[in-house]
C-alpha positions as CSV (number, residue, x, y, z in Angstrom):
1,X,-3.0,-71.7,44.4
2,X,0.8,-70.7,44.5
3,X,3.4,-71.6,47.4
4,X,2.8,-68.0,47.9
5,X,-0.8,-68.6,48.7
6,X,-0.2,-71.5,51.3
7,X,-0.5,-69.6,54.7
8,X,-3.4,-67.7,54.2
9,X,-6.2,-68.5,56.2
10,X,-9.8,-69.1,54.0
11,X,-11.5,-65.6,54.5
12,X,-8.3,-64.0,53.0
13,X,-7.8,-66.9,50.3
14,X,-11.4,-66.2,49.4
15,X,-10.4,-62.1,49.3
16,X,-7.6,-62.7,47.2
17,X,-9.2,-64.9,44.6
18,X,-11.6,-61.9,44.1
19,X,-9.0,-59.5,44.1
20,X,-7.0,-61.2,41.6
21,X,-10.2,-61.6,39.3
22,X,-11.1,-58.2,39.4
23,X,-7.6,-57.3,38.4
24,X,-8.3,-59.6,35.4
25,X,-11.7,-58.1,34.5
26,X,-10.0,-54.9,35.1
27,X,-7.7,-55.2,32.8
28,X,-10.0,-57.2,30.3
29,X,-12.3,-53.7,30.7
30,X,-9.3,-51.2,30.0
31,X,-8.1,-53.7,26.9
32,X,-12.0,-53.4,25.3
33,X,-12.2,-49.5,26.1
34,X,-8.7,-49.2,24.2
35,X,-10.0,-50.9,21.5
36,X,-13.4,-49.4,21.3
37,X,-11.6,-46.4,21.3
38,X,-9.9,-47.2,18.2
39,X,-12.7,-48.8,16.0
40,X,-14.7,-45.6,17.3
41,X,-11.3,-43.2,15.6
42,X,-11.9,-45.4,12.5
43,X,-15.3,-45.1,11.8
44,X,-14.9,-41.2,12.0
45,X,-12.4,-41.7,9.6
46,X,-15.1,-43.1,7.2
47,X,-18.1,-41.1,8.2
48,X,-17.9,-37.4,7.3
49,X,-18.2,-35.5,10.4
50,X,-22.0,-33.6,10.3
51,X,-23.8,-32.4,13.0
52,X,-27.0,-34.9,13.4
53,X,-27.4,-38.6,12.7
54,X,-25.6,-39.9,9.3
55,X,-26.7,-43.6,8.5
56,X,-24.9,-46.0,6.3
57,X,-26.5,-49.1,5.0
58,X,-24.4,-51.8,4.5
59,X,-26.5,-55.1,3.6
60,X,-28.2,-56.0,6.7
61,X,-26.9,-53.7,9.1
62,X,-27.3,-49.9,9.2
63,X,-24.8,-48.0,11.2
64,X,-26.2,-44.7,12.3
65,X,-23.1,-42.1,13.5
66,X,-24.9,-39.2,15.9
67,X,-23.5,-35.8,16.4
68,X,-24.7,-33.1,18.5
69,X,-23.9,-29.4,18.2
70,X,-21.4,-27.7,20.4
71,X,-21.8,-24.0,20.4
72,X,-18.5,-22.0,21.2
73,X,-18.7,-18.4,22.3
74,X,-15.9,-15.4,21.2
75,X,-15.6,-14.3,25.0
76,X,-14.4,-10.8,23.1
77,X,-16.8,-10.6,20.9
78,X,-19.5,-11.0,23.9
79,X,-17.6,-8.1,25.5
80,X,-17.8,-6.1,22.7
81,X,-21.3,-7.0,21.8
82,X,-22.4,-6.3,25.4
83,X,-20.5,-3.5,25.6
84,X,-18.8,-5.4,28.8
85,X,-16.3,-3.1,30.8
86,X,-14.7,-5.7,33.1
87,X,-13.9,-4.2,36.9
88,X,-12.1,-7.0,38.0
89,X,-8.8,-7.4,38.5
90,X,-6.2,-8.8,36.2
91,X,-6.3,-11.8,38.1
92,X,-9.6,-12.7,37.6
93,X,-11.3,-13.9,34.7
94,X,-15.1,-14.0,33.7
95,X,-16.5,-15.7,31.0
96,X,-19.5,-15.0,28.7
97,X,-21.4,-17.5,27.5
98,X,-24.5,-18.8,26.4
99,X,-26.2,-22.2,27.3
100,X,-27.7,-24.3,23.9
101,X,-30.9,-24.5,25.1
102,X,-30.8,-20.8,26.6
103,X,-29.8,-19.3,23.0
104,X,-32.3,-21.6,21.2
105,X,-35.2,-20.1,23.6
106,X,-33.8,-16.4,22.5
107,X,-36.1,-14.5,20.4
108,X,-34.8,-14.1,16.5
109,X,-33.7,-10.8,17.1
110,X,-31.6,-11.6,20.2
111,X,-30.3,-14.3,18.5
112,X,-29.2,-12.0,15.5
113,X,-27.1,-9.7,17.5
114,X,-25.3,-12.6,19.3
115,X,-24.5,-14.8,16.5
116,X,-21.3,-13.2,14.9
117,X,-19.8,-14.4,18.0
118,X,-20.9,-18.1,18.1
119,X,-19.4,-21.3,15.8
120,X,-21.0,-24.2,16.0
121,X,-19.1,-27.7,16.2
122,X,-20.1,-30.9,15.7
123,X,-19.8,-32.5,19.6
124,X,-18.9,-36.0,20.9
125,X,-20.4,-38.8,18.4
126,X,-22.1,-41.9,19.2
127,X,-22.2,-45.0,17.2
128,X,-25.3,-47.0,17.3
129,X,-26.1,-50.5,14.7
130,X,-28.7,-51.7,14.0
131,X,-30.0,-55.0,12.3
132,X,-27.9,-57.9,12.0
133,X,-23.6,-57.3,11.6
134,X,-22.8,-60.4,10.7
């Protein structure tokens, strides 16, 4: 306890010993996520960057890097596509798209005339290991 501490009564002492050790856990928490972040950058760098699960062995351990697929739409190319004549205003937009699951569901020949307008991305990855990393 500082001299700065001295006058406070015991239910407030008790708050701010709490309050000081979630600002320490806090901080402890933003410090791991930074450098999660990081070893997270650096595996990418090693790991080729595939759509689906890409495992590595390395002696005991296998590290198994998981992509999903992203699908972007050409909002134009929709237009087009769907022969879209937009009868809104300048100032307000509407976008075309198609949900994963959605175009996945779509029979082949739906799927054919909408495909020149999507690219598919790899998504957000996810790192999981397994077996023993030490």
């Amino acid at each position: 306890m500082s001299r700065w501490d001295a006058g406070i009564d015991p239910a407030n002492q008790k708050l701010l010993v709490k309050a000081r050790e979630y600002i320490a856990l806090q901080d402890n928490i933003d410090k791991l996520k930074e450098k999660l972040g990081r070893l997270k950058a650096e595996i990418t760098e090693i790991v080729p960057e595939e759509i689906g699960d890409v495992e590595r062995q390395v002696g005991n351990t296998t590290v198994v890097v998981s992509r999903s697929s992203r699908n972007n739409w050409d909002h134009e190319m929709l237009k087009m596509i769907f022969h879209e004549h937009d009868p809104l205003p300048a100032h307000v937009t509407k976008k075309l798209i198609i949900t994963k699951d959605k175009y996945q569901k779509l029979p082949p020949e739906e799927q054919r005339k909408v495909h020149p307008a999507l690219t598919v991305t790899p998504g957000p990855m996810s790192i999981r290991i397994e077996g023993s990393a030490t």
